[in-house]
C-alpha positions as a LaTeX table, in Angstrom:
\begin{tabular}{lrrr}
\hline
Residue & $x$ (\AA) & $y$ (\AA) & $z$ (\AA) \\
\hline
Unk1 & 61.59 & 102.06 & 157.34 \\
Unk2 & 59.06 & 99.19 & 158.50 \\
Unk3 & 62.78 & 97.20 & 159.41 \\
Unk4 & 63.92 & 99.93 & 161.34 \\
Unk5 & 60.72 & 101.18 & 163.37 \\
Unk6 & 59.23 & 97.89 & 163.94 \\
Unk7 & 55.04 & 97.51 & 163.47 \\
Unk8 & 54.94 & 99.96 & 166.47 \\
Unk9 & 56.02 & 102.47 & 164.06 \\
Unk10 & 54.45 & 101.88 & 160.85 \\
Unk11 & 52.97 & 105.25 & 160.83 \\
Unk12 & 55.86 & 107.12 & 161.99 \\
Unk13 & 55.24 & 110.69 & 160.50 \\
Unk14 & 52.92 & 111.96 & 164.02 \\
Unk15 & 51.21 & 109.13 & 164.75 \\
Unk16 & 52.21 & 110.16 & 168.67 \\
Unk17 & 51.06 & 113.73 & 167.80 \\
Unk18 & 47.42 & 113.20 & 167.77 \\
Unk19 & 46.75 & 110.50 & 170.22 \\
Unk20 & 45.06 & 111.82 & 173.35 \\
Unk21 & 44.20 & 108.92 & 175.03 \\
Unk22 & 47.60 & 107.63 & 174.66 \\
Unk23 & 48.97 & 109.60 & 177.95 \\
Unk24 & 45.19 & 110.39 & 179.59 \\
Unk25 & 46.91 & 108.85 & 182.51 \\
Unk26 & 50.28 & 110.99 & 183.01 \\
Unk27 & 48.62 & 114.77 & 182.04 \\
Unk28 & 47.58 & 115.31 & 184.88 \\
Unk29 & 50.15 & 114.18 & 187.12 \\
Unk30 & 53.31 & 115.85 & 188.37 \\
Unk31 & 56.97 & 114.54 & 189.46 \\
Unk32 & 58.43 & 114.81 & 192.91 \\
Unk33 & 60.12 & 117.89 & 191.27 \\
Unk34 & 56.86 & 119.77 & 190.83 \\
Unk35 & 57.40 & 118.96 & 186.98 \\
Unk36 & 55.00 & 117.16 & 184.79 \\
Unk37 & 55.71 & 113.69 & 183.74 \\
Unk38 & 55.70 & 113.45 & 180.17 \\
Unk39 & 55.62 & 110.51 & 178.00 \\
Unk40 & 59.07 & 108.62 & 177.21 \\
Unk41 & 60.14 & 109.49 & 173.95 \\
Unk42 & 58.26 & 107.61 & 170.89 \\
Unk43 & 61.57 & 106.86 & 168.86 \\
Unk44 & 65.52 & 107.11 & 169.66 \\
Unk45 & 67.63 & 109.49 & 168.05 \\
Unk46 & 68.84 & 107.73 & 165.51 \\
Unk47 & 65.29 & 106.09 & 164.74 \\
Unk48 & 64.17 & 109.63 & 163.90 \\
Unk49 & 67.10 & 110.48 & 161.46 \\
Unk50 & 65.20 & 107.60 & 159.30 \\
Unk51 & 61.79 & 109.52 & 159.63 \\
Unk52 & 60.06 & 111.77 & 157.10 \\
Unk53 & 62.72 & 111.73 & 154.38 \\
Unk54 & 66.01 & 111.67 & 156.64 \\
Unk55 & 67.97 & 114.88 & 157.29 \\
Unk56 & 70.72 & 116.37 & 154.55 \\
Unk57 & 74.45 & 116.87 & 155.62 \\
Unk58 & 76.02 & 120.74 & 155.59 \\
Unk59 & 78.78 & 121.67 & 153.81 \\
Unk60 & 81.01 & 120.20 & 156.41 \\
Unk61 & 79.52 & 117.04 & 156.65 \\
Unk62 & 77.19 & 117.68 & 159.55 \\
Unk63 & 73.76 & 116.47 & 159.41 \\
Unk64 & 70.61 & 118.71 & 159.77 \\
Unk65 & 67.08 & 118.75 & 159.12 \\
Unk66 & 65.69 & 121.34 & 156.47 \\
Unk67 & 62.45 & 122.89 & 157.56 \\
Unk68 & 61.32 & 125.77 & 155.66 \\
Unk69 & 64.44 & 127.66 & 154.72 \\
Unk70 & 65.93 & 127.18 & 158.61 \\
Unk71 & 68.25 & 124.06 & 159.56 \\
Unk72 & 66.92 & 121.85 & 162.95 \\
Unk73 & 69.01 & 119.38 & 164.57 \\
Unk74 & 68.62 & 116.11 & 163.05 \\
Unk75 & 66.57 & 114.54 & 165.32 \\
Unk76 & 63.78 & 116.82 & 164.43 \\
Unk77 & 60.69 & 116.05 & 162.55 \\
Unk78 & 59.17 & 118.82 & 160.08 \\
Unk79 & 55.33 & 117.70 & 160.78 \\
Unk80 & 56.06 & 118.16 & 164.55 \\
Unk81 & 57.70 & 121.82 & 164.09 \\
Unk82 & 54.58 & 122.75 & 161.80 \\
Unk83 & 51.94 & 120.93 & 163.92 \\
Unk84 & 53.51 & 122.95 & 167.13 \\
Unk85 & 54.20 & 126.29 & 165.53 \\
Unk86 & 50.44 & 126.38 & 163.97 \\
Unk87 & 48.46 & 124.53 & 166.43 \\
Unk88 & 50.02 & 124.83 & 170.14 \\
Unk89 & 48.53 & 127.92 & 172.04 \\
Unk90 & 50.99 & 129.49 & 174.84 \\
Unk91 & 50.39 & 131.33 & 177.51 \\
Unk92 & 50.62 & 135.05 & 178.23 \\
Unk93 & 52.21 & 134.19 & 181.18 \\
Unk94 & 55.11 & 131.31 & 179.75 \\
Unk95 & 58.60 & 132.38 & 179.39 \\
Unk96 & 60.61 & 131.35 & 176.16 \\
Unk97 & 64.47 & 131.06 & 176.94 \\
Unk98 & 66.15 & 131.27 & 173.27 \\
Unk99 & 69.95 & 130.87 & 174.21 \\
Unk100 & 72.33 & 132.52 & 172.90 \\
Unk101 & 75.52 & 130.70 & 170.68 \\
Unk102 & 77.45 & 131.05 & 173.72 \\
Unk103 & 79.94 & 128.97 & 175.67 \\
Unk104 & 77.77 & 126.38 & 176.42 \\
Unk105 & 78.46 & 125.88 & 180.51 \\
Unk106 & 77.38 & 129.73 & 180.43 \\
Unk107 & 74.30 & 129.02 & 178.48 \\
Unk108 & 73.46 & 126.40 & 180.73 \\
Unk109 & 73.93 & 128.82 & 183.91 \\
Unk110 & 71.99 & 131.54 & 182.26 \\
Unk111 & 69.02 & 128.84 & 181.34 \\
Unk112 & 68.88 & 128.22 & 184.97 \\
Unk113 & 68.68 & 131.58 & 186.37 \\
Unk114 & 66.07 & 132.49 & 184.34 \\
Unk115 & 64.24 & 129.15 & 185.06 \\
Unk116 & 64.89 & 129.67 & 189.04 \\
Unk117 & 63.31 & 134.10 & 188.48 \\
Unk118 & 60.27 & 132.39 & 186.50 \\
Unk119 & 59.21 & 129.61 & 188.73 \\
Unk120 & 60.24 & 131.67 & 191.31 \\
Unk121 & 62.64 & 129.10 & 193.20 \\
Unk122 & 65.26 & 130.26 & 196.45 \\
Unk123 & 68.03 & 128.62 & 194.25 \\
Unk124 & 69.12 & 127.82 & 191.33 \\
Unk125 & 70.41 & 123.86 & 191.90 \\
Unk126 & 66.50 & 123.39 & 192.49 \\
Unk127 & 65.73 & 124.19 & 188.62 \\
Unk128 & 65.64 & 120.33 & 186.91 \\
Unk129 & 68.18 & 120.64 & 184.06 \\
Unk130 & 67.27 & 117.20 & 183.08 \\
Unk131 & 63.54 & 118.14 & 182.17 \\
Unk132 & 62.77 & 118.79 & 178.69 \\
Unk133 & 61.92 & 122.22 & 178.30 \\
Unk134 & 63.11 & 122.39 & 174.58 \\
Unk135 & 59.27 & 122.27 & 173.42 \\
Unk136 & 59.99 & 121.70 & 169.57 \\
Unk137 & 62.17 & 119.02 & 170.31 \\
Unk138 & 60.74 & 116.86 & 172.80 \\
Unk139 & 57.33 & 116.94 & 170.66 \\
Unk140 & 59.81 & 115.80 & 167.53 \\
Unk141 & 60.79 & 113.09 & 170.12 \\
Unk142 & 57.87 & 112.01 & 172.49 \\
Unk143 & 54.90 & 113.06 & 170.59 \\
Unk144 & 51.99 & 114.97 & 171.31 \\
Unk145 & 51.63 & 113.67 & 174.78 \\
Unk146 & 54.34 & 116.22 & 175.77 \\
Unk147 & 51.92 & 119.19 & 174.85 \\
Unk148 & 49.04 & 117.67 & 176.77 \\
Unk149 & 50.99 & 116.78 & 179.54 \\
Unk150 & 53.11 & 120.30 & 179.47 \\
Unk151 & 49.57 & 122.32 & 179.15 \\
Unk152 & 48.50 & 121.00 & 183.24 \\
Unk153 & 51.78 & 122.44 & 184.46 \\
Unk154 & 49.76 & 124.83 & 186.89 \\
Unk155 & 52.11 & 127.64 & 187.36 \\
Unk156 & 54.48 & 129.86 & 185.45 \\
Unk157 & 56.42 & 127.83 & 182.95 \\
Unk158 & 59.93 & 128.58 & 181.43 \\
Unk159 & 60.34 & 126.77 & 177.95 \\
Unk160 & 63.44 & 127.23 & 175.24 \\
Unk161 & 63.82 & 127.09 & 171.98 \\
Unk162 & 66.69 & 127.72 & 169.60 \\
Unk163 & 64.44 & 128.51 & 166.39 \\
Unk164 & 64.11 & 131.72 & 164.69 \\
Unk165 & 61.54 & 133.65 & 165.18 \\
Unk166 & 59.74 & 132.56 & 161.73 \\
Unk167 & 59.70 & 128.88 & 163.28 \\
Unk168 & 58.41 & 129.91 & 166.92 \\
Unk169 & 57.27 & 127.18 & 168.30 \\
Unk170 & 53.45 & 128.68 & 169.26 \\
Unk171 & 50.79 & 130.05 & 167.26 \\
Unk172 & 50.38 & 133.44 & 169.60 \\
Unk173 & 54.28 & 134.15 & 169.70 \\
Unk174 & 52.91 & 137.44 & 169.48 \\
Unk175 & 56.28 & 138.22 & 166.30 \\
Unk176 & 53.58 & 138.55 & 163.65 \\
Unk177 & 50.55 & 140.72 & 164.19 \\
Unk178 & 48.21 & 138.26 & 164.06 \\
Unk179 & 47.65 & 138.03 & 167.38 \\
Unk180 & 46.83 & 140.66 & 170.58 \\
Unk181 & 50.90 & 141.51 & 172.06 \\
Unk182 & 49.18 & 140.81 & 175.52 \\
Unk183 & 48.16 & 137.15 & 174.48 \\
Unk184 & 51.21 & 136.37 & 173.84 \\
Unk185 & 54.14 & 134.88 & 175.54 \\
Unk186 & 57.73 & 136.79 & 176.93 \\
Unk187 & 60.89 & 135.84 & 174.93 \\
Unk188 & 63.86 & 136.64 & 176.48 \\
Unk189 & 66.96 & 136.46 & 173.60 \\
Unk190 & 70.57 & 136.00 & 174.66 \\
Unk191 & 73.52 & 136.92 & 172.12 \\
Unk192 & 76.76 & 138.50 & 172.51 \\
Unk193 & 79.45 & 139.86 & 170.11 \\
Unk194 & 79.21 & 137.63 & 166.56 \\
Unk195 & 83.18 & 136.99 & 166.93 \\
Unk196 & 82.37 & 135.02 & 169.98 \\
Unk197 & 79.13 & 133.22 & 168.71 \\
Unk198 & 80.85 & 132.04 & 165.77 \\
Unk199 & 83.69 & 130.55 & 168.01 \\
Unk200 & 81.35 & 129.02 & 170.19 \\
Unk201 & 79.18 & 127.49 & 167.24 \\
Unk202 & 82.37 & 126.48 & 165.40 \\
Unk203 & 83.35 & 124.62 & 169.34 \\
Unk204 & 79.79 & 123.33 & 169.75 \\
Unk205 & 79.65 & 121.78 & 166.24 \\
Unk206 & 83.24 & 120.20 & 166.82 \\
Unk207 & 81.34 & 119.10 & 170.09 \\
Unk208 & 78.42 & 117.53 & 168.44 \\
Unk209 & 80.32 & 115.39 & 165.73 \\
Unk210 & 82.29 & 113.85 & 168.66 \\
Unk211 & 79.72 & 112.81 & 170.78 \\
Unk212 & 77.47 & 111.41 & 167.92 \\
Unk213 & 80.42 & 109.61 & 166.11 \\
Unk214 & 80.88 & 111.77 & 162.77 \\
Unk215 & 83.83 & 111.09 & 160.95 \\
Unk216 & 83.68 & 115.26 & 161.04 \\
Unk217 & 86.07 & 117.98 & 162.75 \\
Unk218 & 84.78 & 121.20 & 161.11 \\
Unk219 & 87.79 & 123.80 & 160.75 \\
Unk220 & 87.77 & 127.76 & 161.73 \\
Unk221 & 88.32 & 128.11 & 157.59 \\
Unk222 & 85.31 & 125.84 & 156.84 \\
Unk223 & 82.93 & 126.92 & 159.53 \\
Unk224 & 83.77 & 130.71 & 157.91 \\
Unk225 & 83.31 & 129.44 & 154.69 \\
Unk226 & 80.08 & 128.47 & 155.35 \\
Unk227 & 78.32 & 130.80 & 157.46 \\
Unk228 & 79.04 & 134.13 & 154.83 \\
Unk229 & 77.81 & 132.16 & 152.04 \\
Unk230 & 73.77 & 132.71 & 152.34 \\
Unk231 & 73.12 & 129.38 & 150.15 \\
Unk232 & 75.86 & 127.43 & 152.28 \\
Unk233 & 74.74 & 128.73 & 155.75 \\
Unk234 & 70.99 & 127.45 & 155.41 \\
Unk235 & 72.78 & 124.13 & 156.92 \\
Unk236 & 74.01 & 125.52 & 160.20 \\
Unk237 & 71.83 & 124.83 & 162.91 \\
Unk238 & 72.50 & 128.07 & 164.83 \\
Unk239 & 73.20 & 130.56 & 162.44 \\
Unk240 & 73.37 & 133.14 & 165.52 \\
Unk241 & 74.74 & 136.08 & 163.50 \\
Unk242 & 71.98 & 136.34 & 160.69 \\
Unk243 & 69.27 & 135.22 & 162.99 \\
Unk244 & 69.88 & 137.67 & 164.85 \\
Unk245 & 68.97 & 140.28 & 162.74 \\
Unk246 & 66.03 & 138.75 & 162.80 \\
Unk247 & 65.35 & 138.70 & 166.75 \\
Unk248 & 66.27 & 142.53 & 166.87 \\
Unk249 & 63.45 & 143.53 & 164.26 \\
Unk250 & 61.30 & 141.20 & 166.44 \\
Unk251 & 62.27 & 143.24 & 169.67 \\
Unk252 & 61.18 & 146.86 & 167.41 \\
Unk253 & 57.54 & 145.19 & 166.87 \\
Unk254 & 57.32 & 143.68 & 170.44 \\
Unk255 & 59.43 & 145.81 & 172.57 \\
Unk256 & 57.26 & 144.73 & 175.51 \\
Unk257 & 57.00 & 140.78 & 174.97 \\
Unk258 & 60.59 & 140.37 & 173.16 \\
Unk259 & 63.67 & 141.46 & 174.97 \\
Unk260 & 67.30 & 141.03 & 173.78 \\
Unk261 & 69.90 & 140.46 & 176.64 \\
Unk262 & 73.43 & 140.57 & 176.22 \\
Unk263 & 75.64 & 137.61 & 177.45 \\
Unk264 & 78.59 & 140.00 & 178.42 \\
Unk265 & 76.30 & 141.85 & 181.02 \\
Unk266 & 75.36 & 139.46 & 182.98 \\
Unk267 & 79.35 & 139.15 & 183.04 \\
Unk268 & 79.96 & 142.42 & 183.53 \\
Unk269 & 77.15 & 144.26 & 185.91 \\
Unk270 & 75.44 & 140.55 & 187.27 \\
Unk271 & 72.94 & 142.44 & 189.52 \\
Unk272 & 71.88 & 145.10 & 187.19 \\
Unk273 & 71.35 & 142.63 & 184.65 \\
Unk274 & 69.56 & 140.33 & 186.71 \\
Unk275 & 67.54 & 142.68 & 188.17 \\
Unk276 & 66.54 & 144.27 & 184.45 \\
Unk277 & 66.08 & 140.44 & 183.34 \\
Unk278 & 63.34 & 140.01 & 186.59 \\
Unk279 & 61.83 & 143.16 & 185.60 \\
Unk280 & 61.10 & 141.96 & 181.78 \\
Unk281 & 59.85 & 138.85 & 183.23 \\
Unk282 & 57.63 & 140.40 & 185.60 \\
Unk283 & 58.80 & 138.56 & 188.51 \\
Unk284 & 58.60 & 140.62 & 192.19 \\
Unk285 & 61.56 & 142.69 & 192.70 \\
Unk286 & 61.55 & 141.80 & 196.34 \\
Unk287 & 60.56 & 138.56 & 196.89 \\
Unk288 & 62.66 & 136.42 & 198.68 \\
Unk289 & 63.34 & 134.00 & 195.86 \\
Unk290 & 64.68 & 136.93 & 193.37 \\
Unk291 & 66.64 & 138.43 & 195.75 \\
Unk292 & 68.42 & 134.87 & 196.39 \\
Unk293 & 69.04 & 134.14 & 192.61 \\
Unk294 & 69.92 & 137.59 & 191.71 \\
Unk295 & 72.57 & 137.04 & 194.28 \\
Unk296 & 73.60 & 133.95 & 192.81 \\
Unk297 & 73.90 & 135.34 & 189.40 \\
Unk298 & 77.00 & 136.66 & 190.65 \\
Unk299 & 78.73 & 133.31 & 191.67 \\
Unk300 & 77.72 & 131.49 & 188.41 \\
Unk301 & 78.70 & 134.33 & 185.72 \\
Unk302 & 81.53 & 134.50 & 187.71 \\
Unk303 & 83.03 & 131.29 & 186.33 \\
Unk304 & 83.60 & 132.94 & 182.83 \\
Unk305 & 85.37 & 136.78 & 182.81 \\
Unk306 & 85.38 & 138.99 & 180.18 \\
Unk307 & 88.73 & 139.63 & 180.10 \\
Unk308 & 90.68 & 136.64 & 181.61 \\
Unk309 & 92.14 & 134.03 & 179.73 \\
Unk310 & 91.11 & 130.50 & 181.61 \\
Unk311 & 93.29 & 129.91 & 184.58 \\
Unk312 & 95.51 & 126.82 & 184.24 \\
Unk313 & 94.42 & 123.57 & 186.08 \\
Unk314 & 91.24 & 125.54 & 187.28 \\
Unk315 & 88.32 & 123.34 & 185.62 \\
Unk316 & 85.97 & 126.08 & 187.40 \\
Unk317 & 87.36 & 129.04 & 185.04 \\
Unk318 & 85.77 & 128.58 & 181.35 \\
Unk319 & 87.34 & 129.80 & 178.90 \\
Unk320 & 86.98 & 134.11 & 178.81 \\
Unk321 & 84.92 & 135.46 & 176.10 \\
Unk322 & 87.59 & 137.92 & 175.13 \\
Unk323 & 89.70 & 134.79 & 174.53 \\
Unk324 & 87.68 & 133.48 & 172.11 \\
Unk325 & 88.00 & 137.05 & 169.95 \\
Unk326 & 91.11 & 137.19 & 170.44 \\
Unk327 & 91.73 & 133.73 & 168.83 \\
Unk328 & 88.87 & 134.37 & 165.93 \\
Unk329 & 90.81 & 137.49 & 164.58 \\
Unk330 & 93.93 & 135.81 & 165.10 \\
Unk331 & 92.47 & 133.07 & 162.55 \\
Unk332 & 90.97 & 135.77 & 160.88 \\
Unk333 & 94.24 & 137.91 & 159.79 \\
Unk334 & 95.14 & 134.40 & 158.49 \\
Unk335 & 92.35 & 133.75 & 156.19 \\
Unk336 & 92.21 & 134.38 & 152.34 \\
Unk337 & 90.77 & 138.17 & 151.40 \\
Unk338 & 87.61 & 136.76 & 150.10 \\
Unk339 & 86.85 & 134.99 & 153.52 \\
Unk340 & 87.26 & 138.09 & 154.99 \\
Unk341 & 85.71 & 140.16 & 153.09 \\
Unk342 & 82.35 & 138.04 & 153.34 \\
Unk343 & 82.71 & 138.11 & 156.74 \\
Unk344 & 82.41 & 142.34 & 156.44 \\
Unk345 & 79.87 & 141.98 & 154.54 \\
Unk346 & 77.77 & 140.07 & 156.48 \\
Unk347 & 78.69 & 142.11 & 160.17 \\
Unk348 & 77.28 & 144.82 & 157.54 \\
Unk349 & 73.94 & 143.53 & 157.98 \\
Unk350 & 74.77 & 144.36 & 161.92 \\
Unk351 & 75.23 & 147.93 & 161.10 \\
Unk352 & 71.32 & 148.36 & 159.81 \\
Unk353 & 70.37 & 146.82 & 163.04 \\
Unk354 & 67.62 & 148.65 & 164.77 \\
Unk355 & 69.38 & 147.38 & 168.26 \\
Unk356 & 72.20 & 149.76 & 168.95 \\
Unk357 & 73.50 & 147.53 & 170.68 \\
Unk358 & 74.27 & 145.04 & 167.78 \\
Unk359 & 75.39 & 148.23 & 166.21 \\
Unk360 & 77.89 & 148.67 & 168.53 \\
Unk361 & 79.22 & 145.30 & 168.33 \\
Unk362 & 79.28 & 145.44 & 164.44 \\
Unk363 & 81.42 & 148.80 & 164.63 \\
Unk364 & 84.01 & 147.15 & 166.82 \\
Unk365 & 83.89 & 143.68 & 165.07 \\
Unk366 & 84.94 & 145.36 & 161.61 \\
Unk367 & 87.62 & 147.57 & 163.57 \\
Unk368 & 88.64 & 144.56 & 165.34 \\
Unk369 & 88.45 & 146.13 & 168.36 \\
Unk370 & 88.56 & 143.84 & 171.69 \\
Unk371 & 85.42 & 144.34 & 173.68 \\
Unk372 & 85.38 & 148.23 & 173.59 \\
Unk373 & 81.28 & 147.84 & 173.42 \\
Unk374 & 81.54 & 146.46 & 176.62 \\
Unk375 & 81.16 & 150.20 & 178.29 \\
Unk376 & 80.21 & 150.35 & 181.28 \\
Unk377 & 76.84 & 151.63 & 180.86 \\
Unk378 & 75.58 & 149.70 & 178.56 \\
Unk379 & 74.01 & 146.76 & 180.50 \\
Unk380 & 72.21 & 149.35 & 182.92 \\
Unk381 & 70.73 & 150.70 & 179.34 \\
Unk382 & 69.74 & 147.53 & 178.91 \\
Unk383 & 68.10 & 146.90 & 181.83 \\
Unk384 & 65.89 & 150.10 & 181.29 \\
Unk385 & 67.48 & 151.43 & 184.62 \\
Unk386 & 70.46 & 153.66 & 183.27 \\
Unk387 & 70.86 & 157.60 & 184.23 \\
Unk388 & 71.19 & 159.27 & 180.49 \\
Unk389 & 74.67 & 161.64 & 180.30 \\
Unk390 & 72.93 & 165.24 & 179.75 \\
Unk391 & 76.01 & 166.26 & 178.21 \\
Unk392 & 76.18 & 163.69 & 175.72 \\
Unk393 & 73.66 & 164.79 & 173.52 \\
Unk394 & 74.87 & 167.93 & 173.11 \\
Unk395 & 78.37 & 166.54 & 172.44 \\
Unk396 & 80.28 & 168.23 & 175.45 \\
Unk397 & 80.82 & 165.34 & 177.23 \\
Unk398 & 84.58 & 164.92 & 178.27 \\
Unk399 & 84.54 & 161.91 & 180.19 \\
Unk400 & 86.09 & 159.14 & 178.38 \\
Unk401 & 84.70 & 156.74 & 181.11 \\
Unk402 & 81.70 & 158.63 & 181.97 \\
Unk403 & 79.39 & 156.40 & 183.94 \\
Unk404 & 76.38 & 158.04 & 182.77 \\
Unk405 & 74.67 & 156.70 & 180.03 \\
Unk406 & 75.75 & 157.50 & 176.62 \\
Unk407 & 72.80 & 154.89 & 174.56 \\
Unk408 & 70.16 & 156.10 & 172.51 \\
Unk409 & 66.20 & 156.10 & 173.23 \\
Unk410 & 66.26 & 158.43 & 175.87 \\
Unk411 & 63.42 & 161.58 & 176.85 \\
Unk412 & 65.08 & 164.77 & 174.86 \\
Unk413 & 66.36 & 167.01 & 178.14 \\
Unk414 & 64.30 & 170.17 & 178.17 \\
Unk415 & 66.54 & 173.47 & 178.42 \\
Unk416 & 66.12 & 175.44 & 181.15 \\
Unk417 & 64.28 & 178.63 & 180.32 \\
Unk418 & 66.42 & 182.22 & 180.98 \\
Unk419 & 65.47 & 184.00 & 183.42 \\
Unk420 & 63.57 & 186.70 & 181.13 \\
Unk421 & 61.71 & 183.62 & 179.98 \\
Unk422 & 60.65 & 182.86 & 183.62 \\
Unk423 & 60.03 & 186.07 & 183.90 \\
Unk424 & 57.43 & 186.76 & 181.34 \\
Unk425 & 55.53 & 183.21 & 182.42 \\
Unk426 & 55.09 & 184.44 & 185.60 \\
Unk427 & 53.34 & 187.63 & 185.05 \\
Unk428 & 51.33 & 186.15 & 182.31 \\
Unk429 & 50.07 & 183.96 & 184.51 \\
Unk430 & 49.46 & 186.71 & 187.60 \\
Unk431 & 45.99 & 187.35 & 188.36 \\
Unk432 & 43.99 & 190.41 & 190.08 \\
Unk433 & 43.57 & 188.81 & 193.79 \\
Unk434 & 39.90 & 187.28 & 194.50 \\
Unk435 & 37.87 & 190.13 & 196.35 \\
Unk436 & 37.29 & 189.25 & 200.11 \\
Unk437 & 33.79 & 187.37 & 199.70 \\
Unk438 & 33.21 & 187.52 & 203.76 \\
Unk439 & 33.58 & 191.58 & 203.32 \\
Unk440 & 31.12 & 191.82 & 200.64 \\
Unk441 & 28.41 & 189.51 & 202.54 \\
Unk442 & 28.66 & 191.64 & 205.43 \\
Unk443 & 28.32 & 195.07 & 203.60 \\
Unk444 & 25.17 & 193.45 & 201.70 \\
Unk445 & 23.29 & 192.19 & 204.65 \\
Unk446 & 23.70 & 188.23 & 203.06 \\
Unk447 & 25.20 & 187.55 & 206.38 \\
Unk448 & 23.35 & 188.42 & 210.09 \\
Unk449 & 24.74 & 189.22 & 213.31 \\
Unk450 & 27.08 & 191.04 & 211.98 \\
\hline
\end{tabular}
């Protein structure tokens, strides 16, 4: 290890983690960006993959660091994802981004909105991409001068993390119940139909073995095989579909600090969504600066459609998300019985989700229906700004496109009492009329003159 690190790094385990004085001089100062400068990193990637026992390699020949019973990019060091998750203090008023296993030009997009509604910026191009924001990775990579240096950012701060919630990267994420819910940070949680978050993992995996060299070009077949088998799929890095299950049990305890959103509706309904994703944050509705990237919202999300296939020669146009269903269940008709059945089983899981939303998505998913949860009301529901269908509930609506919401959660509507019921409240609740005070005062003498 001594060969590899040099003497620099003869204590490579956290021996950036714990020195204050190392970066005294760069807490307190901030970039031309408005961004704090943090230290440079402590080791390069491939320095790190010798650290702390060295990570394992996946089924598929990917390699990933075990931590706990959750898989971390290799470049991450367990005693920095403990150190951070049980020591680091957030505040109420931070914003976690946990991004969805999504297209990853979309992610990107949707990283920046939020960003640009938390900092409260007039446009989105102003948000600094190239900042590290990913906290339990740049403290696995520069040490804990990152923290120190990350704790004198002065206003709001939006952070990410792709960890589940057992591996938050904060002490007062607020998922247990260890701490006060108003202590603790807001975590806004993308996902979108499984179907398309396993394409997109199975894309960004193909991604990441090209770009680091790996001799590795993981297959729809051995992706599959992987992520149904529980054992097998403790060595994918973003195991969207089981984690979450996890997010959505987080969202029951925390409705008010943890907050689902779905991909497709800021594809769909860009302005309702936006505006319900400002409202969670509790950004101003008015202000200048959300009215400008709500209106951007539009123009970005507009570069992937829900039901388009990419437009040839149009670099602009990503790929639609119904394409990539389309092509997992044409994959999927061709895969052995087993494979699919294990992938039932585990949309199954979906099915006892308390998010009806992931309910929905399970119910098509196993149908293989295209997209049909995509109804139009859903992301108003979402939002917390939908008009509930009154007819719905009592199962007379006839509307097979009614705009009116059709999701759970709502007020029960009240009945209107008859009219004899009206009736009798009103004279139960008639009175003899008050006797006319100024009359009786006269008669007694109380008042004179008179």
């Amino acid at each position: 290890m001594a060969s590899v690190l040099g003497s620099s790094h003869s204590s490579p385990s956290l021996s950036g983690l714990s020195s204050a004085s190392t970066h005294a001089s760069t807490r307190a100062a901030l970039g031309l960006n408005g961004y704090p400068i943090i230290p440079d990193p402590l080791y390069t990637c491939s320095e790190t993959l010798q650290l702390e026992g060295g990570p394992l390699v996946n089924s598929f020949g990917f390699p990933y660091r075990q931590i706990g019973d959750s898989a971390f990019p290799a470049f991450f060091l367990p005693s920095a994802v403990d150190k951070v998750k049980d020591e680091w203090t957030a505040r109420s008023s931070d914003v976690f981004f946990v991004g969805a296993s999504t297209n990853e030009s979309l992610k990107t997009s949707l990283k920046k909105l939020t960003c640009a509604l938390v900092e409260q910026l007039d446009d989105v191009d102003k948000v600094d991409t190239d900042w590290s924001r990913w906290v339990d990775a740049a403290v696995s990579r520069r040490g804990w001068g990152y923290i120190e240096a990350l704790d004198e950012w002065p206003t709001r701060r939006c952070l990410e993390t792709s960890c589940p919630p057992k591996n938050f990267p904060c002490r007062n994420s607020g998922i247990g119940d260890l701490v006060d819910a108003c202590m603790a940070p807001r975590i806004a949680v993308f996902l979108s139909d499984p179907r398309w978050m396993l394409m997109t993992e199975l894309e960004c995996a193909g991604n990441k073995c090209l770009q680091n060299g790996y001799d590795v070009d993981p297959t729809f077949l051995t992706y599959l095989e992987t992520a149904i088998d529980a054992e097998s799929a403790k060595g994918l890095i973003f195991d969207g579909v089981r984690n979450s299950m996890a997010w959505a049990e987080a969202e029951l305890r925390s409705p008010d600090r943890i907050r689902i959103f779905y991909v497709e509706d800021f594809m769909l309904q860009p302005e309702i969504a936006m505006r319900g994703l400002a409202k969670f944050l509790d950004v101003s509705s008015v202000s200048d600066a959300t009215e400008k990237v709500v209106r951007q919202a539009e123009t970005l999300c507009s570069k992937i459609k829900p039901f388009q296939e990419r437009v040839a020669g149009d670099m602009n146009m990503y790929r639609s998300a119904e394409g990539y269903v389309v092509d997992f269940e044409r994959q999927m008709a061709a895969a052995p019985s087993w494979m699919q059945s294990g992938w039932e089983q585990l949309l199954e899981r979906w099915l006892q989700s308390p998010s009806p939303r992931m309910v929905a998505y399970a119910i098509d998913a196993l149908a293989h229906q295209i997209y049909t949860s995509g109804a139009e009301w859903w992301p108003s529901h979402n939002a917390r700004v939908c008009r509930p269908c009154l007819f719905f509930p009592r199962g007379t609506c006839k509307e097979l496109d009614c705009s009116y919401c059709h999701g759970p959660g709502h007020a029960k509507h009240t009945k209107r009492p008859t009219r004899k019921q009206r009736d009798d409240r009103k004279k139960r609740y008639d009175r003899t009329p008050s006797p006319d005070i100024m009359r009786e005062c006269i008669r007694d003498g109380a008042i004179k003159g008179y």
